[in-house]
N, C-alpha and C positions, 0 to 999 in steps of 0.2 A: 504494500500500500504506500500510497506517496503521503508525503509528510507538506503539510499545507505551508506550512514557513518558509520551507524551503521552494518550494512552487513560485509561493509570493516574490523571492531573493531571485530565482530566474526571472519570473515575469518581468521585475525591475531591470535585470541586466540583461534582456533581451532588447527591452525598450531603452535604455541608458546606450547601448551599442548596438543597433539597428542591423550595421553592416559584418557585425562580429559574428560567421556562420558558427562557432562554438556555441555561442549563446543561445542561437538560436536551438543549433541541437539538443544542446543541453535540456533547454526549455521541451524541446519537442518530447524528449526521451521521458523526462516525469510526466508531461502529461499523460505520454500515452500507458506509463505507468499505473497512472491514477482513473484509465479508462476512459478519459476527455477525448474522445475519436475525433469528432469536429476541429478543434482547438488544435490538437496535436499535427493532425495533416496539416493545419493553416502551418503550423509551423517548422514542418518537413519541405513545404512547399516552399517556404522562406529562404530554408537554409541551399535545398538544392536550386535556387535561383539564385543565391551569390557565386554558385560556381567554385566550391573549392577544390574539386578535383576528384575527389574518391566518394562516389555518392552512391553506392551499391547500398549497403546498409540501410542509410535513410530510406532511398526507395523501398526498399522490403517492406521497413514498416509505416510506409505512408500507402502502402497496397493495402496491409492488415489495417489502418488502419479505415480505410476505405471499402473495405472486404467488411468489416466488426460496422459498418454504418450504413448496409445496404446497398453499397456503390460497384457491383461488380466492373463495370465499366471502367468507371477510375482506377477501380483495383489491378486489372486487368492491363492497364495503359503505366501502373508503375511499375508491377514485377516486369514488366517487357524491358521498359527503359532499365530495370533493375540489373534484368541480366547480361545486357547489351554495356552497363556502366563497370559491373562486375566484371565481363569480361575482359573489358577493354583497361581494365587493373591489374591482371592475373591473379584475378581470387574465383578459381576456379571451382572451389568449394560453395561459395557464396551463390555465384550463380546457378550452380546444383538442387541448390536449397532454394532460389527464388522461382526455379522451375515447376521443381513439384509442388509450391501453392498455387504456380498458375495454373498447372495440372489439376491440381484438389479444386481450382475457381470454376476450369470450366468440365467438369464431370458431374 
């Protein structure tokens, strides 16, 4: 379970540093901790638009969290980008992993 203080201390430092994709992650990762699906994707989405380079992970779980909020479509359009970002890191484990959700999305 996410600890609400600490929620609040990212939200600050999300907003305090806009452009700072840690933050945003950071942010992204409790919420989706704390089950805030809506929220959490706004700020997966954040962070994989700053472009830091290795955005395999966040995709994943900006799919789940999209996937956990009725969105297969969205869901569907980040494990793709997931695996394609994955790959293109050589984390070849990762994109394994982002297959078989899109696998478990569309069956």
């Amino acid at each position: 379970m996410s600890d609400p203080s600490r929620l609040d201390k990212l939200r600050d430092m999300a907003a305090r540093f806009p452009r700072d994709p840690r933050a945003r992650y950071f942010l992204a990762h409790e919420l989706f901790r704390a089950e805030q699906w809506g929220e959490a994707a706004a700020q997966y989405e954040a962070y994989v638009a700053l472009q830091p380079g290795d955005e395999g992970a966040a995709l994943k779980h900006l799919g789940l969290c999209h996937e956990r909020s009725g969105r297969s479509d969205l869901a569907a359009a980040a494990y793709r980008r997931g695996v394609e970002n994955a790959l293109a890191h050589g984390h070849d484990g990762l994109a394994s992993e982002i297959r078989f959700l899109l696998d478990e999305l569309d069956s």
